[in-house]
N, C-alpha and C positions, 0 to 999 in steps of 0.2 A: 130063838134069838130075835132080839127086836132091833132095827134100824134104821134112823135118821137118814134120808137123803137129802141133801142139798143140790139145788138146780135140777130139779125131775124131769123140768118140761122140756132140758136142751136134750141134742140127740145122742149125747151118751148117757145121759140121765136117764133118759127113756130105755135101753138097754138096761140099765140098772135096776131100775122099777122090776122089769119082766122079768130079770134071770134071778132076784134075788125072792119075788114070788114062788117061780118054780122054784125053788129050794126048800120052800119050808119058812121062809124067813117073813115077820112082821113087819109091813115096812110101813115108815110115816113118810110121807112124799110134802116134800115144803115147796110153797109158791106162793110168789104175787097174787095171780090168780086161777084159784081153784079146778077153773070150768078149763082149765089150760090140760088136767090130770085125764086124758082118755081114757086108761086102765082102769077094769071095775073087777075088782077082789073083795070075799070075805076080809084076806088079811092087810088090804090096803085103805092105811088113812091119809087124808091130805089134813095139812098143815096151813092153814095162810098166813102168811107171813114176807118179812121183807131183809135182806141183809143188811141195811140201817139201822133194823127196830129190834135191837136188842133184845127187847120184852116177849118179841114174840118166838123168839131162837128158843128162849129158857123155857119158854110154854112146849114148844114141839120138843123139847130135851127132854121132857119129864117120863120114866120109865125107861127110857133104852138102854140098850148094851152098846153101841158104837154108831158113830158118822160117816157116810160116805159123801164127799163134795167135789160136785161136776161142775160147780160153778163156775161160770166163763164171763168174758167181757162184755157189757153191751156197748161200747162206744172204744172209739180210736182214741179219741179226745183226754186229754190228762183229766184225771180222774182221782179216787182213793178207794172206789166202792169195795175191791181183791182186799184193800187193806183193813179197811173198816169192817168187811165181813170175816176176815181172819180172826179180830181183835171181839167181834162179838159173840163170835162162834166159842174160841180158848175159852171167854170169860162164860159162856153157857153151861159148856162143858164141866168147868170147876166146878159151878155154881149144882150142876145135877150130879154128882160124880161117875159121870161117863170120860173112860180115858182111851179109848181107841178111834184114830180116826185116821180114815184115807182119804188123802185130798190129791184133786186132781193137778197138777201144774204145769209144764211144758219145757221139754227139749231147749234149751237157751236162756233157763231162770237161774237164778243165782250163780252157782260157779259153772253149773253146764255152759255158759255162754259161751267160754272159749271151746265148748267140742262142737257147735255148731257148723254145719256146713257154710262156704262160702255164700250162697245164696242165701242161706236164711239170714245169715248176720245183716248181710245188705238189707233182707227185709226187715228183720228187727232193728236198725237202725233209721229204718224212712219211715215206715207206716207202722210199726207196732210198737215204738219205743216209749209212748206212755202207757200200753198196756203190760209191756214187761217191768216196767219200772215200778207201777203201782206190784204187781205179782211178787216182786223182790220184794218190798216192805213186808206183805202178806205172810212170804217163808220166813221172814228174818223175826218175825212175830211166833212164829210156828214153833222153829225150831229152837227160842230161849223159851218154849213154855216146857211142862213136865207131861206131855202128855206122850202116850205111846201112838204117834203117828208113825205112817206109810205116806209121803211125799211122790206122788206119780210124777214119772216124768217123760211122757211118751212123747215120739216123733209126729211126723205131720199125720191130723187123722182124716180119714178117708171113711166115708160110708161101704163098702165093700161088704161079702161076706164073711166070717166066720172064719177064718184059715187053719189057725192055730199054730204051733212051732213059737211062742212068743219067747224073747228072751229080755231079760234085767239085765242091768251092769252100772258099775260106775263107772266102766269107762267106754268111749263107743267105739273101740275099735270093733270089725267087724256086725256091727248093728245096722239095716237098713235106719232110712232117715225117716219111717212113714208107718204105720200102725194102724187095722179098721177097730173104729169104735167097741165092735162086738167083742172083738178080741182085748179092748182095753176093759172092759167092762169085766172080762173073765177075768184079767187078771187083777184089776183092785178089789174084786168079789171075794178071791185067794186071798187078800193081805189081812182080810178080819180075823181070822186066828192063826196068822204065820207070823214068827218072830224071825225071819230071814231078815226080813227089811226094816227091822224096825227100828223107827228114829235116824233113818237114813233116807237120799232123795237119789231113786235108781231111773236110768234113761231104761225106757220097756219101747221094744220094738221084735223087731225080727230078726 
């Protein structure tokens, strides 16, 4: 199996890189910049590239069987970048006919907002509300396309170890609020050939 990552170098990215290594899996690692990719594999290529530069999405598309995207914010600041890389990523995709992709997106994006804890609403209302605002465009782009996505929607993530016990849902009763990366990582790693979730956007925690 061959796979596109998107956002290699953040720190779920980087779990991603490694465990999809150890599998067996060829991975193309996409980035601004290269020398950001520490991991050195026979089956690891890096990609340069930008989520604006459409051209070079379609370039790392060529050959794969599916996408994994960790891509996160870089700024608080009202932005479009979640959306423009949504909108060039689908049209990538088309364009190479890869149809599976798992994208990363968060606990309090599109309708999950209202299962949001009190706190985080407060914080997604002061400090992250143009980062979820752009991320909303990005899903509402996602899911009018025809593609066989897996919509992640983990809680707060925490560097930690490994735990395991994760659980999906659409709804959060009974779900902690918080998730370590490792453990997110296992289980977007799971959604490339599982038809549980697919074309559906599940809160994954504990």
């Amino acid at each position: 199996m061959k796979v596109l990552v998107i956002g290699a170098t953040g720190a779920t990215g980087r779990h991603l890189v490694a465990k999809l290594l150890a599998r067996g899996v060829e991975v193309t690692a996409f980035a601004r910049n290269p020398d950001a990719i520490t991991e050195r594999h026979e089956r690891l290529r890096v990609a340069k590239g930008d989520a604006r530069d459409a051209a070079s999405l379609e370039r790392a598309m060529e050959g794969q069987d599916a996408v994994i995207s960790a891509f996160g914010p870089r700024s608080l600041k009202k932005d479009d970048l979640q959306e423009t890389l949504m909108r060039n990523l689908i049209a990538a995709m088309r364009a190479r006919g890869v149809k599976r992709l798992v994208n990363l997106s968060a606990w309090g994006a599109g309708d999950s907002a209202k299962d949001a804890t009190l706190p985080m609403k407060i914080f997604m209302g002061l400090l992250l509300k143009n980062v979820f605002a752009d991320k909303n465009r990005g899903e509402a782009l996602l899911a009018a396309s025809d593609l066989d996505y897996v919509n992640v929607r983990p809680g707060r993530l925490t560097n930690g170890a490994r735990r395991g016990g994760v659980q999906a849902s659409l709804e959060p009763r009974g779900l902690a609020p918080w998730l370590t990366r490792e453990d997110l990582a296992e289980f977007m790693i799971a959604q490339l050939d599982s038809g549980v979730w697919l074309r559906k956007s599940p809160l994954v925690s504990y």
